[in-house]
MIVOKOL-308661 format. One record per residue: chain; residue in one letter; z, y, x of N, C-alpha, C, O in turn. Coordinates in steps of 0.1 Angstrom, whole numbers, plus 5000, padded with zeros to 4 digits. Atoms other than C-alpha are relative to their C-alpha. Layout:
<nodes>
+-------+------+------+------+------+------+------+------+------+------+------+------+------+------+
| kette | rest |  n.w |  n.v |  n.u | ca.w | ca.v | ca.u |  c.w |  c.v |  c.u |  o.w |  o.v |  o.u |
+-------+------+------+------+------+------+------+------+------+------+------+------+------+------+
|     A |    A |    Z |    Y |    X |    Z |    Y |    X |    Z |    Y |    X |    Z |    Y |    X |
...
+-------+------+------+------+------+------+------+------+------+------+------+------+------+------+
</nodes>
This chain:
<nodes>
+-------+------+------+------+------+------+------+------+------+------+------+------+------+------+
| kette | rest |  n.w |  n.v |  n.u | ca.w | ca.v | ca.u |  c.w |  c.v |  c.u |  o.w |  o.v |  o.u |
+-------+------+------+------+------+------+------+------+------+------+------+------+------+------+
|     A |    X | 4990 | 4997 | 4990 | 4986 | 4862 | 4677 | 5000 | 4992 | 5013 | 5004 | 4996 | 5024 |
|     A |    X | 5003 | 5012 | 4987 | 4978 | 4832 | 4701 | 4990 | 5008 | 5007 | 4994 | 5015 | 5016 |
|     A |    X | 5007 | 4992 | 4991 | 4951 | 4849 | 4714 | 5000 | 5014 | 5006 | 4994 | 5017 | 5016 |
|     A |    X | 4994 | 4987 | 4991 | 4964 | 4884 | 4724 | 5011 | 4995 | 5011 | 5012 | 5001 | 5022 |
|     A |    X | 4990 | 5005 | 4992 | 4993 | 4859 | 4740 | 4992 | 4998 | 5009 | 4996 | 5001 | 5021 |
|     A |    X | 5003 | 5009 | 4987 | 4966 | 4841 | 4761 | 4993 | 5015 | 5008 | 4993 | 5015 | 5020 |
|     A |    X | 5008 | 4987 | 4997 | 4947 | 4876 | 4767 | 5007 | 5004 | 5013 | 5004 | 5005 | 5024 |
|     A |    X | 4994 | 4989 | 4990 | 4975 | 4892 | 4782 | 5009 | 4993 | 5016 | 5013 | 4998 | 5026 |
|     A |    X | 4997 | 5005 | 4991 | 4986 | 4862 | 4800 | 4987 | 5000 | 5013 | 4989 | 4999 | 5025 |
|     A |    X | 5012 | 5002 | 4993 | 4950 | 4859 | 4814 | 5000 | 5017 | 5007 | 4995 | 5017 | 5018 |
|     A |    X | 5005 | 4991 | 4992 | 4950 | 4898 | 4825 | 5010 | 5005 | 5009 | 5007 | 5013 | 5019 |
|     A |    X | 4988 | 5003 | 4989 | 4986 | 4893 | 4842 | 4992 | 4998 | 5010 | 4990 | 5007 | 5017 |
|     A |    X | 5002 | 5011 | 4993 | 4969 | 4867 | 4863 | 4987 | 5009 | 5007 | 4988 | 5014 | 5018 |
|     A |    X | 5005 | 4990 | 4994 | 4941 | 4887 | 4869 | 5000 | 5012 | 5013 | 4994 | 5014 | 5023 |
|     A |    X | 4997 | 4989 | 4993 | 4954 | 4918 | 4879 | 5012 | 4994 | 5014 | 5010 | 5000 | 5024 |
|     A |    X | 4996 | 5004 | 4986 | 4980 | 4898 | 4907 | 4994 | 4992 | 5002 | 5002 | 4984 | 5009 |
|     A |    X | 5009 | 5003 | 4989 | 4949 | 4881 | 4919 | 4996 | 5008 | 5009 | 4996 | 5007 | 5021 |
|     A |    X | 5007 | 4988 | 4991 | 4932 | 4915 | 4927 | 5014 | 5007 | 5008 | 5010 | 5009 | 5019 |
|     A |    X | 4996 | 4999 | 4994 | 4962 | 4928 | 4941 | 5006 | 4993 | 5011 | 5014 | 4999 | 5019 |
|     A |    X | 4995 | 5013 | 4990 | 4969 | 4896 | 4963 | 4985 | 5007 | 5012 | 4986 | 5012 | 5023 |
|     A |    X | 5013 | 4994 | 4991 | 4931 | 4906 | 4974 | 4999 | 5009 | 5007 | 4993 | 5009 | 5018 |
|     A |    X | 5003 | 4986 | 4993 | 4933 | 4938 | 4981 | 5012 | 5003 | 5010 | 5014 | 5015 | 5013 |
|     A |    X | 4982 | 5002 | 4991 | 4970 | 4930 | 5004 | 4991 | 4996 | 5012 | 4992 | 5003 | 5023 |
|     A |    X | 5002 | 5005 | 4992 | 4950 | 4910 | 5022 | 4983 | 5003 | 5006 | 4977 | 4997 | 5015 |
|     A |    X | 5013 | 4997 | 4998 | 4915 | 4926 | 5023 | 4998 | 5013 | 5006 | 4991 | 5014 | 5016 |
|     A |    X | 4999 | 4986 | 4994 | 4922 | 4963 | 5028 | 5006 | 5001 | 5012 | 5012 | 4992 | 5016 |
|     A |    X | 4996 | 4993 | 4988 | 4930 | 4984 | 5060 | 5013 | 5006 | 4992 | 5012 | 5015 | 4984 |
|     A |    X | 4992 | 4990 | 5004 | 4960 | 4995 | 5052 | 5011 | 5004 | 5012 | 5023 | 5006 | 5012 |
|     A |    X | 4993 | 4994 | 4985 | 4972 | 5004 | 5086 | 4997 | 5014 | 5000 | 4988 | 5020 | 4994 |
|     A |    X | 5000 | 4987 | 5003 | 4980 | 5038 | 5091 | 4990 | 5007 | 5012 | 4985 | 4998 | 5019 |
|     A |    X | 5004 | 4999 | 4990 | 4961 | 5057 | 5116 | 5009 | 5006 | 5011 | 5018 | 5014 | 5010 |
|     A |    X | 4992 | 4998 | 4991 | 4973 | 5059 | 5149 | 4996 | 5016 | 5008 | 4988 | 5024 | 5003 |
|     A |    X | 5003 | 4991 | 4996 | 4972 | 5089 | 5175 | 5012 | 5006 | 5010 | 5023 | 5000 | 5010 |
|     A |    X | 4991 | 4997 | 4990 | 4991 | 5109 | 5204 | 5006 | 5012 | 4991 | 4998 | 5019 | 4984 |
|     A |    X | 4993 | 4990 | 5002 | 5016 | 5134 | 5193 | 5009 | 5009 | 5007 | 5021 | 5006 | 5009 |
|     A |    X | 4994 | 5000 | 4991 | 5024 | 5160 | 5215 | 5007 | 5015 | 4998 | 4999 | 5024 | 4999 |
|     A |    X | 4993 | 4989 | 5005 | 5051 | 5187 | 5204 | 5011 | 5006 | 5016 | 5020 | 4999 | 5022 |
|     A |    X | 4990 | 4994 | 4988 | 5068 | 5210 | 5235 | 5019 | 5004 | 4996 | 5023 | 5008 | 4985 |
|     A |    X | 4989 | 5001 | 5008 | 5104 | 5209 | 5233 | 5008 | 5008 | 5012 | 5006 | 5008 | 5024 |
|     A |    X | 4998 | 4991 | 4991 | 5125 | 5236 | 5246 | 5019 | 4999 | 5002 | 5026 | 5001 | 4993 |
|     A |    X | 4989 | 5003 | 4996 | 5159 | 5229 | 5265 | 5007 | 5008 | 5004 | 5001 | 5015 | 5013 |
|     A |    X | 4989 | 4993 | 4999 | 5190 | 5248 | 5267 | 4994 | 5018 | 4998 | 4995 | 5027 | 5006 |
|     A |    X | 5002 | 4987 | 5005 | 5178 | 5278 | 5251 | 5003 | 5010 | 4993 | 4997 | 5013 | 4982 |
|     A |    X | 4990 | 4989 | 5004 | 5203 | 5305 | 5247 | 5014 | 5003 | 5004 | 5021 | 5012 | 5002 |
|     A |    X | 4988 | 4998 | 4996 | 5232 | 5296 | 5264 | 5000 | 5007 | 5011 | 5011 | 5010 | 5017 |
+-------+------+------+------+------+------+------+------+------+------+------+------+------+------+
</nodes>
């Protein structure tokens, strides 16, 4: 039973290394760009 304890403590530790990693490794910026929608004023009164 000690060793499934240390296992799963060991793949805790693990797994929020690689996501520490990948926070700080990856692009995770979104992509940027112009957006240009026509917008139509007082239309109908």
């Amino acid at each position: 039973m000690g060793r499934v304890i240390k296992l799963l403590v060991l793949l805790v530790i693990v797994g929020f290394l690689g996501l520490v990693g990948f926070a700080y490794l990856a692009d995770l910026s979104p992509p940027q760009g112009d957006v240009t929608k026509p917008v139509v004023l007082d239309a109908g009164d």
